[in-house]
VONU-733625 format. One line per 5 residues: for each residue x, z, y of C-alpha. Coordinates in nm, 2 decimals, padded with zeros to 4 digits. Layout:
REM VONU-733625
X/Z/Y; ... $
REM end
This chain:
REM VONU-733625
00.00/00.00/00.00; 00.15/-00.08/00.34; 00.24/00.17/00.60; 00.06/00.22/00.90; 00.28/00.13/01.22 $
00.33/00.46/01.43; 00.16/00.57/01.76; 00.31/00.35/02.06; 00.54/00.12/01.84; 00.72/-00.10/02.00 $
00.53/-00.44/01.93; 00.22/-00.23/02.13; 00.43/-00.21/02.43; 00.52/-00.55/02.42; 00.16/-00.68/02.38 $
00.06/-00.44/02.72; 00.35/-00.54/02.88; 00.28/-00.92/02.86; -00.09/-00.84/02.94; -00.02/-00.72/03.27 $
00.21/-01.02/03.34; -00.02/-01.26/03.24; -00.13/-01.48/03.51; -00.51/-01.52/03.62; -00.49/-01.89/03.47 $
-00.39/-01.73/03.15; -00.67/-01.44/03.13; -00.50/-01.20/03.27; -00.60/-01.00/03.58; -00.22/-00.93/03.79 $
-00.42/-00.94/04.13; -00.66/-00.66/04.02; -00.32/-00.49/03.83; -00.16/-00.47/04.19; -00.48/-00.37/04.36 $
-00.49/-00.05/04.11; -00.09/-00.02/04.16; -00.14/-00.02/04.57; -00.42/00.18/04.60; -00.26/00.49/04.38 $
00.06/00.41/04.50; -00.09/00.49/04.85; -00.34/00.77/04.78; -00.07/00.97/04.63; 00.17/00.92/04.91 $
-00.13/01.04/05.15; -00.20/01.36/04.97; 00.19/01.42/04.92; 00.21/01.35/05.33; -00.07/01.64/05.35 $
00.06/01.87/05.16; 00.39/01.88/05.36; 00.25/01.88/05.67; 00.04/02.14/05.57; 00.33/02.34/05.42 $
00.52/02.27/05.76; 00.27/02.39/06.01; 00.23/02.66/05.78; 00.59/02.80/05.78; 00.62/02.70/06.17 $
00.31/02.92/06.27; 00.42/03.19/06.07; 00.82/03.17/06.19; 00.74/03.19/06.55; 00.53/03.48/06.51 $
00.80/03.66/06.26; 01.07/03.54/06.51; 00.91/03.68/06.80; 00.73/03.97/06.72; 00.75/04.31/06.51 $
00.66/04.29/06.15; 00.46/04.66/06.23; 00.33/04.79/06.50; 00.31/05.17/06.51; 00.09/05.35/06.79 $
-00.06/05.67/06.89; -00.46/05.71/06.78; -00.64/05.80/07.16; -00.61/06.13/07.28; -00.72/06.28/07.58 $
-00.40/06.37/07.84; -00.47/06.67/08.08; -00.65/06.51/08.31; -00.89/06.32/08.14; -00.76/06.00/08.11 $
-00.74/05.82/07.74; -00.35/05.78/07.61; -00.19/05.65/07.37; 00.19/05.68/07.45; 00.40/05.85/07.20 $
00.67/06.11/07.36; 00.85/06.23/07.04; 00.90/05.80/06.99; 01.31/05.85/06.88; 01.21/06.17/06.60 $
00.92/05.90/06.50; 01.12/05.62/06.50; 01.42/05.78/06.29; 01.13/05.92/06.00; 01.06/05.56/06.00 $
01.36/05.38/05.95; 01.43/05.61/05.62; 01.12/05.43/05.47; 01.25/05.16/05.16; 01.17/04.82/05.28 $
01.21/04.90/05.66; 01.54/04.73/05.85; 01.50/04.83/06.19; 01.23/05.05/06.43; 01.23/04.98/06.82 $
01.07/05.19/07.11; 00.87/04.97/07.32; 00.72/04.95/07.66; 00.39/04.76/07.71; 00.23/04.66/08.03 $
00.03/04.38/08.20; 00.18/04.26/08.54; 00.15/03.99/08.79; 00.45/03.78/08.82; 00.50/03.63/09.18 $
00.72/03.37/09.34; 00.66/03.25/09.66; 00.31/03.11/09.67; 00.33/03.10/09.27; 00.17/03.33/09.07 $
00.14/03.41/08.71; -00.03/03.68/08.46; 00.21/03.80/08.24; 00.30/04.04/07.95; 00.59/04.22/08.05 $
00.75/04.42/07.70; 01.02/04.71/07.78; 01.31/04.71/07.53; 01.63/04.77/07.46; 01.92/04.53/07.42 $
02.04/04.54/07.10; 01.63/04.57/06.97; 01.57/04.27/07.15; 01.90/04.11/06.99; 01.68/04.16/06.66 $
01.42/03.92/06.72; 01.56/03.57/06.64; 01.33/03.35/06.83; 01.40/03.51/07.16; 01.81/03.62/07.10 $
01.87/03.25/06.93; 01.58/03.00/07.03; 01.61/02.63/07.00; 01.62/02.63/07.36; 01.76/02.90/07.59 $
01.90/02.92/07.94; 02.15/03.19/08.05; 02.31/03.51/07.84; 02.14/03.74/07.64; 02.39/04.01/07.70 $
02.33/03.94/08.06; 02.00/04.10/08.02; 02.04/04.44/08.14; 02.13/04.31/08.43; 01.75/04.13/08.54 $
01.51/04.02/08.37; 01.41/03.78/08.04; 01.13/03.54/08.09; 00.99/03.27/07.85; 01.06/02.95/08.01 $
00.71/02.87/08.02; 00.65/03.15/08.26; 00.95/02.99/08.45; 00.77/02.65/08.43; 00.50/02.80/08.62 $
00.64/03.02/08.89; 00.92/02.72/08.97; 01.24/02.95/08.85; 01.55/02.90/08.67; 01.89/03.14/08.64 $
01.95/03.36/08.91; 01.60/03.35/09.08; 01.43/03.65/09.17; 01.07/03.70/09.08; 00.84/04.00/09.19 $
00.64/04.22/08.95; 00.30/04.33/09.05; 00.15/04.64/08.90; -00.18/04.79/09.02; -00.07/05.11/08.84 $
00.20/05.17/09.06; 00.34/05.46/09.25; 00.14/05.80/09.23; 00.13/05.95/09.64; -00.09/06.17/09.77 $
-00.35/05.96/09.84; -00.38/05.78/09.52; -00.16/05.54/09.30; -00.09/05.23/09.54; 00.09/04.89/09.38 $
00.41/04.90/09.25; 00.61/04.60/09.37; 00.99/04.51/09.23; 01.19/04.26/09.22; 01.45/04.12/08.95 $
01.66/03.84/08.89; 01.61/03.63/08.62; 01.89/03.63/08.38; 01.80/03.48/08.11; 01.50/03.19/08.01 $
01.38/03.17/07.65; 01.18/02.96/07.45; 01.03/03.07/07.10; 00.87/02.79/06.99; 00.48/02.89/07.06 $
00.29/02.83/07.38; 00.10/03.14/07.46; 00.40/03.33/07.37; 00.65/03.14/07.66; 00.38/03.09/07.87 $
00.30/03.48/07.92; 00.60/03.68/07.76; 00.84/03.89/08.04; 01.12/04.13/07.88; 01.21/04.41/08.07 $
01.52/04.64/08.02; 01.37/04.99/07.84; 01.45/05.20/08.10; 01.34/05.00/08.42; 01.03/04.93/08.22 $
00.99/05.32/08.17; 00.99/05.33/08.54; 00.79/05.08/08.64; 00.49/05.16/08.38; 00.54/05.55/08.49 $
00.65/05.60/08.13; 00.97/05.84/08.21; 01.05/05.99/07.86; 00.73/05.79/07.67; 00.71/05.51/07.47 $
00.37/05.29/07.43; 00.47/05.17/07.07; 00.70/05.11/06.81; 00.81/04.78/06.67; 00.94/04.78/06.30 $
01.10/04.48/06.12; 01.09/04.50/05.77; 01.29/04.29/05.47; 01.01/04.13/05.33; 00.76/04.08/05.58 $
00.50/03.86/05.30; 00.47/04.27/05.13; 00.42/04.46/05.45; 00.05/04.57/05.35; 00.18/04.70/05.05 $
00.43/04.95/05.28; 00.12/05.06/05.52; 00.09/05.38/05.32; 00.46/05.47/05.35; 00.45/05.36/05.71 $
00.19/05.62/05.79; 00.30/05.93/05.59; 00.62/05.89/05.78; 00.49/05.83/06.10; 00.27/06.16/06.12 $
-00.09/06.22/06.21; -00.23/05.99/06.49; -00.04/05.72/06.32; -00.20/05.44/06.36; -00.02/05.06/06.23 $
-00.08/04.69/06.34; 00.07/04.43/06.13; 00.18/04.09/06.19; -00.14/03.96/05.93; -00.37/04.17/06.10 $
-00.27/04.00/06.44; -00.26/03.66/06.25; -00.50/03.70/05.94; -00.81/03.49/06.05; -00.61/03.22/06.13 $
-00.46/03.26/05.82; -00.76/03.26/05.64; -00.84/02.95/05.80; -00.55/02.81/05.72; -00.63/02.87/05.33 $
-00.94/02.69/05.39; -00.82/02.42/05.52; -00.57/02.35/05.23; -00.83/02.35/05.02; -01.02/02.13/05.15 $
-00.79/01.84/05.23; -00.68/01.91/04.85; -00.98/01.81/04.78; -01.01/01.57/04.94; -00.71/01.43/04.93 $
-00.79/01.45/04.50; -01.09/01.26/04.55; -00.90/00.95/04.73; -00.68/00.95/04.42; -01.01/00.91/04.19 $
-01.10/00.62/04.41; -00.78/00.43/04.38; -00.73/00.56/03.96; -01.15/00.42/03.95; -00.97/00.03/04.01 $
-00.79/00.05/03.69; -01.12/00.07/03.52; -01.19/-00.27/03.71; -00.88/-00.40/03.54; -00.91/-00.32/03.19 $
-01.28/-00.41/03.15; -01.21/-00.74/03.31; -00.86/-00.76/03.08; -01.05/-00.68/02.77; -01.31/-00.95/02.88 $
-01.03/-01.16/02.95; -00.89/-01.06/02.63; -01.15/-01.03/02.36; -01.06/-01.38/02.19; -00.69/-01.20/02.10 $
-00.86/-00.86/02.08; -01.05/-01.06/01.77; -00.72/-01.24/01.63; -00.52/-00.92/01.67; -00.78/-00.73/01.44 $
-00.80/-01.00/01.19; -00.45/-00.98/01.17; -00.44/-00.60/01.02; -00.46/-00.42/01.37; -00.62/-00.08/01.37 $
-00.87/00.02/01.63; -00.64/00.27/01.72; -00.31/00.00/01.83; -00.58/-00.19/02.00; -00.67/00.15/02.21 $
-00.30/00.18/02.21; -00.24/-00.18/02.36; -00.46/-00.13/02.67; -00.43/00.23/02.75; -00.08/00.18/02.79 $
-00.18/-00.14/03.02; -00.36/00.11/03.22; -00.12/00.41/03.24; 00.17/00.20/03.31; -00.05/00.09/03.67 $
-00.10/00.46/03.74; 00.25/00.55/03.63; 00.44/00.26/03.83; 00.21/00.33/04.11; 00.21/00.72/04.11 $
00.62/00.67/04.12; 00.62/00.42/04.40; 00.37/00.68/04.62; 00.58/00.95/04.55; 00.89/00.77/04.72 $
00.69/00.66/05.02; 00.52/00.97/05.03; 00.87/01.17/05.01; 01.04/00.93/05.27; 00.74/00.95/05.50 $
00.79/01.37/05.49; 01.16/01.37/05.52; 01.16/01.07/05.81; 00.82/01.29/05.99; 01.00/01.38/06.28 $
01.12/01.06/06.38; 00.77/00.89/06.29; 00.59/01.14/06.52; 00.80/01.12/06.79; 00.80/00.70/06.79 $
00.39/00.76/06.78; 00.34/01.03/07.04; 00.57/00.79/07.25; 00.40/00.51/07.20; 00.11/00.65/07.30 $
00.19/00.83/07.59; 00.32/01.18/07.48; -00.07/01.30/07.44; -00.05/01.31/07.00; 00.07/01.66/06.98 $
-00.03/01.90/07.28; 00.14/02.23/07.28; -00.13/02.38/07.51; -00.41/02.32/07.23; -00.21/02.37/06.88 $
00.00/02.65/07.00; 00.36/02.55/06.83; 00.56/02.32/07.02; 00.62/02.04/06.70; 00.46/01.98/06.39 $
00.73/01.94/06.12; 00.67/01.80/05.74; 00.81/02.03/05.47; 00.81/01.86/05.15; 00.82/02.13/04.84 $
00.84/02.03/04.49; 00.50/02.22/04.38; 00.37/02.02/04.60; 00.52/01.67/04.49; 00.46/01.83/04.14 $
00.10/01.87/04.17; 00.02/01.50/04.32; 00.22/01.41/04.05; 00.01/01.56/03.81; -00.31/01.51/03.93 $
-00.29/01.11/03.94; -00.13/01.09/03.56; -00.42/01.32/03.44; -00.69/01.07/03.70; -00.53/00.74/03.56 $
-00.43/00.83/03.19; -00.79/00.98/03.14; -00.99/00.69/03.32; -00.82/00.44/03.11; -00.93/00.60/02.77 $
-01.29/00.47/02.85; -01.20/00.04/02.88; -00.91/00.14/02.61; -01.18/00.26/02.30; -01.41/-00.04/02.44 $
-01.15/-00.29/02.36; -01.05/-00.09/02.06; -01.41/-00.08/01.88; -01.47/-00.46/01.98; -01.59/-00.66/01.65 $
-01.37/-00.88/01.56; -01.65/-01.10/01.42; -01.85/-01.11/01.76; -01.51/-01.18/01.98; -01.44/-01.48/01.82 $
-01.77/-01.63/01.71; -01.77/-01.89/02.00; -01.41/-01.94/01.98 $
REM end
């Protein structure tokens, strides 16, 4: 009794392989292959271009706010002071700050200073966040001490004052400009608290990569802050960087045994979560989406095979009279099918690779082209969109289009396979 070829002999490739070559004129179908081809090729370059982006706004969002603010946030809960008036400060902040810093996972704790001021030059004027801090803390915080951008010397800093350089965009300043600082909570007399009015030099310009964050931030040296806020021996809050800020929540508990009773901690997700959250939501659904076009372009190789088994059925009929099981028939055409979605998944993953790695330089010849209006800091907050192409990501468009391809071409492949061979060649 004679032996059964095996699974995906070779004489099955060849048959597939000269099926998808064969011209129209022969009964083949090569403009319907390389529609199939395109389309996947493209789809899975678009859903690898969204996942990168995705994963690069992602990690940009969450840099600039790791780079330019405390991981924590520890305050005072409201008290009463003695005359009346609600308070938050915290005036035993270096015994509170040093309990901290002996908590595991905790790198360094900062006293801070936190006021709202007007910031004036000349006939230009400015809200602003003015944050009181020391030196070296402020050295800890890479997207102020070691922006993209910066004007001036950070060690320079006790010397004036540090300003984001959208703040200096606005007031018309650069290095060595004096600004004023406005506070209605000024200088206690005896008829009241009247403005407090001072004026520094700027020493140094920043910028860390968000708008809201340039456009509003003003560092002041601890001390002078201390004055200016009428903090003398008080800090408002303390600022706590920790080694891995994605497990802070999982520190809260440690954070506020150390830090006493009226403890109360802010972290970096609370500030951010909801954005977050919508951020999740968002990769989902373009996932999704992004899935779906794939199913779209992997639906054209159905086109295909049905019209290459129409094409087909005459040597579909010779083939089985020949000794060909139904199985090397099923064989012959889903390998027809799954080479389209394999050839064309590889070629989108190359333009969907060089697309991500090339992003930069794509975006900038678009929002040049069109006038500089594509990407506005003022409404998306981060000053660039970047593309970061991770392999999970290339992985899982991978993945998804061999699974969409290989298991929509098992439906035309057992059609052609359980074809009688009587009926395909009775009018031949």
């Amino acid at each position: 009794m004679a032996k059964s070829p095996a699974p995906f002999s070779r004489f099955e490739w060849m048959i597939a392989w000269r099926y998808l070559r064969a011209k129209r004129a022969e009964g083949g179908v090569s403009v319907m292959t390389w529609i199939s081809l395109i389309g996947i090729a493209l789809a899975v370059a678009a859903l690898i271009i969204t996942l990168a982006v995705r994963a690069g706004f992602r990690a940009e969002f969450i840099d600039t706010i790791l780079g330019a603010n405390a991981h924590v946030t520890v305050y005072n809960s409201a008290i009463a002071d003695e005359n009346g008036r609600i308070s938050r400060v915290i005036p035993d902040y270096e015994a509170k700050a040093e309990a901290l810093r002996k908590v595991p996972g905790v790198t360094h704790v900062a006293p801070l200073v936190r006021g709202q001021v007007m910031a004036n030059k000349g006939s230009y004027n400015a809200g602003v966040q003015v944050l009181g801090i020391k030196l070296d803390d402020l050295k800890t915080l890479p997207r102020i001490a070691n922006p993209d951008l910066a004007q001036g010397n950070i060690e320079d800093f006790d010397k004036g004052i540090a300003i984001g350089s959208g703040v200096a965009r606005i007031l018309g300043v650069g290095l060595g400009d004096k600004i004023r600082l406005i506070s209605p909570n000024g200088v206690k007399t005896a008829f009241g608290t009247s403005p407090r009015v001072n004026a520094y030099t700027v020493t140094y310009i920043f910028s860390a990569g968000r708008y809201d964050i340039d456009s509003t931030r003003v560092y002041l040296p601890f001390a002078e802050a201390q004055s200016f806020f009428n903090r003398e021996g008080v800090a408002d809050e303390l600022e706590i960087m920790v080694k891995d800020p994605e497990k802070v929540d999982d520190m809260a508990m440690d954070l506020l045994r150390a830090g006493g009773d009226r403890t109360v901690i802010w972290t970096w997700r609370d500030a951010s979560g909801s954005f977050l959250k919508a951020l999740d939501v968002e990769d989902t659904v373009m996932f999704v989406l992004m899935s779906i076009l794939v199913l779209i372009a992997s639906m054209n190789i159905i086109s295909g095979l049905v019209m290459l088994v129409k094409n087909k059925g005459r040597d579909i009929g010779i083939l089985r009279t020949m000794g060909l099981t139904e199985g090397s028939i099923m064989r012959v055409f889903f390998i027809c099918g799954a080479l389209v979605g394999l050839i064309g998944t590889i070629a989108g993953v190359i333009l969907g690779s060089l697309f991500a790695l090339y992003f930069d330089q794509i975006l900038a010849f678009v929002n040049g082209a069109s006038g500089g209006n594509v990407w506005d800091a003022s409404v998306r907050g981060i000053y660039r969109l970047p593309a970061r192409l991770e392999l999970k990501d290339v992985v899982s468009a991978v993945v998804l289009s061999l699974v969409l391809s290989f298991g929509i071409t098992l439906f035309p492949a057992r059609r052609a396979a359980r074809m009688n061979p009587v009926e395909a060649l009775r009018y031949e």
